[in-house]
C-alpha positions as CSV (number, residue, x, y, z in Angstrom):
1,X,-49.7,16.7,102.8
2,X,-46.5,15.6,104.4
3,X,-43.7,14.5,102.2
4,X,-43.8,10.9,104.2
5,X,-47.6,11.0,103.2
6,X,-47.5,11.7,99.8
7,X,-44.7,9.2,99.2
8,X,-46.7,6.2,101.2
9,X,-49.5,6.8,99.1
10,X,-47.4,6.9,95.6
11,X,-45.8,3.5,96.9
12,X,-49.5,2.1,97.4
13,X,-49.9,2.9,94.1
14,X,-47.1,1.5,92.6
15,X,-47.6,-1.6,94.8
16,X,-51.3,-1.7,93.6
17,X,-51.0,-1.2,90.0
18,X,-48.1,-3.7,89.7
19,X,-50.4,-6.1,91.1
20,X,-53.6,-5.4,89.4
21,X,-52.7,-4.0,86.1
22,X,-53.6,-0.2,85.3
23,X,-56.9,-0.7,83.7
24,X,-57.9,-2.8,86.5
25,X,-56.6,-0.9,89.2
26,X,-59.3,1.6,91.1
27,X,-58.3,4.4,93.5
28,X,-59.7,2.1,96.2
29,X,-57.2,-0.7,95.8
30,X,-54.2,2.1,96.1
31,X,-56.8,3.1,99.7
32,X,-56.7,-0.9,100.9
33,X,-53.1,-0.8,100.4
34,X,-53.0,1.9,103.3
35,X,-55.7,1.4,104.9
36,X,-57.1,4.6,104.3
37,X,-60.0,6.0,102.6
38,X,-60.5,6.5,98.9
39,X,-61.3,10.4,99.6
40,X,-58.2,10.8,101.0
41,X,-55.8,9.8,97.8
42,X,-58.7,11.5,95.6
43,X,-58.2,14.5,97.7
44,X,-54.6,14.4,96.8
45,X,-54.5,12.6,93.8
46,X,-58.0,13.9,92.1
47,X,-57.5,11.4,88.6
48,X,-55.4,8.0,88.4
49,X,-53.4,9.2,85.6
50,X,-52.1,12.1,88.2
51,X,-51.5,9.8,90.2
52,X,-50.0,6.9,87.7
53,X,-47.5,10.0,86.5
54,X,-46.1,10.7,90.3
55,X,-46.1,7.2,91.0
56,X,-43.9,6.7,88.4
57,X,-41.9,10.0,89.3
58,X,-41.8,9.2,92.6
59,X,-40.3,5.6,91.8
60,X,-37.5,6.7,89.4
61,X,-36.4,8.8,92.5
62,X,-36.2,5.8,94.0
63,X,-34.7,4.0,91.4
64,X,-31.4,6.8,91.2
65,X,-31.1,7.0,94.9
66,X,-30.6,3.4,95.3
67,X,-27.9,3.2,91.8
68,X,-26.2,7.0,92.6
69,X,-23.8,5.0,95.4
70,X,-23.1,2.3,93.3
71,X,-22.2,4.8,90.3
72,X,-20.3,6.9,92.6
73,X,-17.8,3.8,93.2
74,X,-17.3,2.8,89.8
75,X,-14.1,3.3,88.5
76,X,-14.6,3.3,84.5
77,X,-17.3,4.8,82.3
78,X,-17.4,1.5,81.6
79,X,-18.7,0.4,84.3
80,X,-21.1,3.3,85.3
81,X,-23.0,2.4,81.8
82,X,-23.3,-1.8,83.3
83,X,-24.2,-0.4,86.3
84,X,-26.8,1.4,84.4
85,X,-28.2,-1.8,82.1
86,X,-28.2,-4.3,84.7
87,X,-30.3,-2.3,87.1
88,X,-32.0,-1.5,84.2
89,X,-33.3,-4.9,83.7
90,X,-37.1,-6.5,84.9
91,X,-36.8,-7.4,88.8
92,X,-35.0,-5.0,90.7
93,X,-37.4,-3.8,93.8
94,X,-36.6,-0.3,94.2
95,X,-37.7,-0.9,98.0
96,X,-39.2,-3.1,100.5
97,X,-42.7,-3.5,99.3
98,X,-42.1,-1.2,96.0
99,X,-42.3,-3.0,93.0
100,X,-39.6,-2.9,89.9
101,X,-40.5,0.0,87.9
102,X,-40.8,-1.8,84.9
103,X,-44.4,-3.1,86.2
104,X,-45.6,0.7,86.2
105,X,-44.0,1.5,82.8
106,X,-46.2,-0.4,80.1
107,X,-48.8,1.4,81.5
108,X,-47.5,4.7,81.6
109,X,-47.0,4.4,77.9
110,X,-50.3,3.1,77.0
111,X,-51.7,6.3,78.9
112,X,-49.3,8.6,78.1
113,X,-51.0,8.3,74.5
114,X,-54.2,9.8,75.6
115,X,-53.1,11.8,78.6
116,X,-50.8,15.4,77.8
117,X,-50.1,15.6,81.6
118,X,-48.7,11.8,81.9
119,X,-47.5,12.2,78.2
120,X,-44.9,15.3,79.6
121,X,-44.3,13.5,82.7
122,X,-43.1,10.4,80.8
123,X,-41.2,12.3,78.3
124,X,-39.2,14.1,81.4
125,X,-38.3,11.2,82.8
126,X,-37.2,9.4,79.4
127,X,-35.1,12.5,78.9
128,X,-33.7,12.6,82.4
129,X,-32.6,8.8,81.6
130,X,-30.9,9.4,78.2
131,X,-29.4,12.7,80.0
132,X,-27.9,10.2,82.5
133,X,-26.4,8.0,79.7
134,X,-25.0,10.8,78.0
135,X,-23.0,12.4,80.5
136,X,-21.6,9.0,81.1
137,X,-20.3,8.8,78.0
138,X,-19.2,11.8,77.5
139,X,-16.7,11.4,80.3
140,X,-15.7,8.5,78.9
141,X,-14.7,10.3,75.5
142,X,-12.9,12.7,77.7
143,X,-11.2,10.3,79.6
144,X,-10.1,8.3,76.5
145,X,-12.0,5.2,77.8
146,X,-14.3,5.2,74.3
147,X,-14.3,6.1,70.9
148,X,-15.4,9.7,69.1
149,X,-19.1,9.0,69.0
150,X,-22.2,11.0,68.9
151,X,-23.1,11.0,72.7
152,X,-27.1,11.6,72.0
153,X,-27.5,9.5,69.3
154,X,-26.1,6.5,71.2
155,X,-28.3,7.0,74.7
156,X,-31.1,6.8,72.3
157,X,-30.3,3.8,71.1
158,X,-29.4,2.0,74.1
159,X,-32.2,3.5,75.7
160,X,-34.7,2.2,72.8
161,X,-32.7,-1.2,72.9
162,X,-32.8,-1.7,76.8
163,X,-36.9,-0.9,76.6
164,X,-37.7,-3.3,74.0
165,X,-35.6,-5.8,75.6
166,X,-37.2,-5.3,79.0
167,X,-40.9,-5.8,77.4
168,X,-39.6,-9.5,76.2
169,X,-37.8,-9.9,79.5
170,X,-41.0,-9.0,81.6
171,X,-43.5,-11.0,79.4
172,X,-41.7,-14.4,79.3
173,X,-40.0,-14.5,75.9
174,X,-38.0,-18.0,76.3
175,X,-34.9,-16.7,74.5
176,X,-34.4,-13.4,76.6
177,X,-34.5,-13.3,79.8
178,X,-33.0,-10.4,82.2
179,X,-29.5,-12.3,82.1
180,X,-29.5,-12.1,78.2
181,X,-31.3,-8.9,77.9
182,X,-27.9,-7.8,80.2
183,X,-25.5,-9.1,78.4
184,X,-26.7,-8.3,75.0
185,X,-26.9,-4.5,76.2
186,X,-23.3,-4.7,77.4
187,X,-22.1,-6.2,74.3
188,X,-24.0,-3.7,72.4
189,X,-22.0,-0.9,74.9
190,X,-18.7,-2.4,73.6
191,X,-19.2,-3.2,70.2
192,X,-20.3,0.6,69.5
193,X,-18.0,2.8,72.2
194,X,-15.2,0.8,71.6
195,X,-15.2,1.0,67.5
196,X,-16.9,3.8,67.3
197,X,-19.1,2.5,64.8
């Protein structure tokens, strides 16, 4: 399958899922998103959790190819970690016509409970996120910018703090929305790389 191919056809499935829900999402939705036939994504994609777990693989590419330029420019660890929370938050489109991860990821988890091969896939990507966190702060230790603070122990807990935020963010809580879940997260940032608590 061509690389253009494969990645239309995860994008159809992030675009379908988003708008159906998981459970109610079939393979022939992701189809009537291309305009193709459901034998073709079955032929590539042969369960929807396969396809679930490179949809969602495929859209956190997405997700660090559109942030790596903005983290390139940023002057402080500081502001590599902001960078990092706000596009973090429910309602950034990775692309035209892609939705926000954070529509794919409730899912994900819910499946990744009865599913090893989405369960590994998950857990890579949560690693490669807290892996992204970490070396940010570690060069930010280096560089004298924050306190003496264990590195892996803090990306877990921003990580942790950032998900459970988003869930209120996406399903309406009145008192968090993506502007508090932001700046709760930053102040969080300070309050522990700056003390070192």
């Amino acid at each position: 399958m061509s690389e253009t191919r494969r990645n239309d056809i995860l994008s159809a499935a992030a675009v379908a899922i988003a708008e159906r829900g998981l459970c109610e999402t079939r393979i022939s939705d992701v189809a009537d998103v291309l305009g193709v036939s459901p034998a073709l994504i079955l032929y590539y994609f042969p369960t929807k959790a396969t396809l679930l777990s490179e949809a969602m693989m495929h859209l956190d590419r997405l997700f660090y190819e559109r942030v790596r330029g903005r983290l390139e420019k940023a002057r402080t660890a500081e502001d590599r970690l902001v960078i990092l929370i706000e596009e973090s938050c429910p309602g950034h489109a990775d692309a035209v016509g892609v939705p926000d991860t954070w529509a794919l990821w409730p899912a994900t988890w819910e499946m990744a409970r009865h599913d090893q091969t989405l369960a590994e896939a998950r857990a890579r990507l949560d690693e490669a996120w807290r892996d992204q966190i970490v070396s940010i702060v570690e060069d930010g230790i280096a560089s004298g910018e924050f306190a003496q603070v264990d590195a892996k122990d803090f990306s877990i807990q921003l990580a942790a703090m950032l998900d459970g935020l988003a869930i209120a963010a996406m399903l309406g809580d009145p008192t968090i929305d993506t502007n508090r879940m932001s700046a709760v997260a930053r102040s969080f940032t300070r309050m522990m790389l700056k003390s070192g608590i």
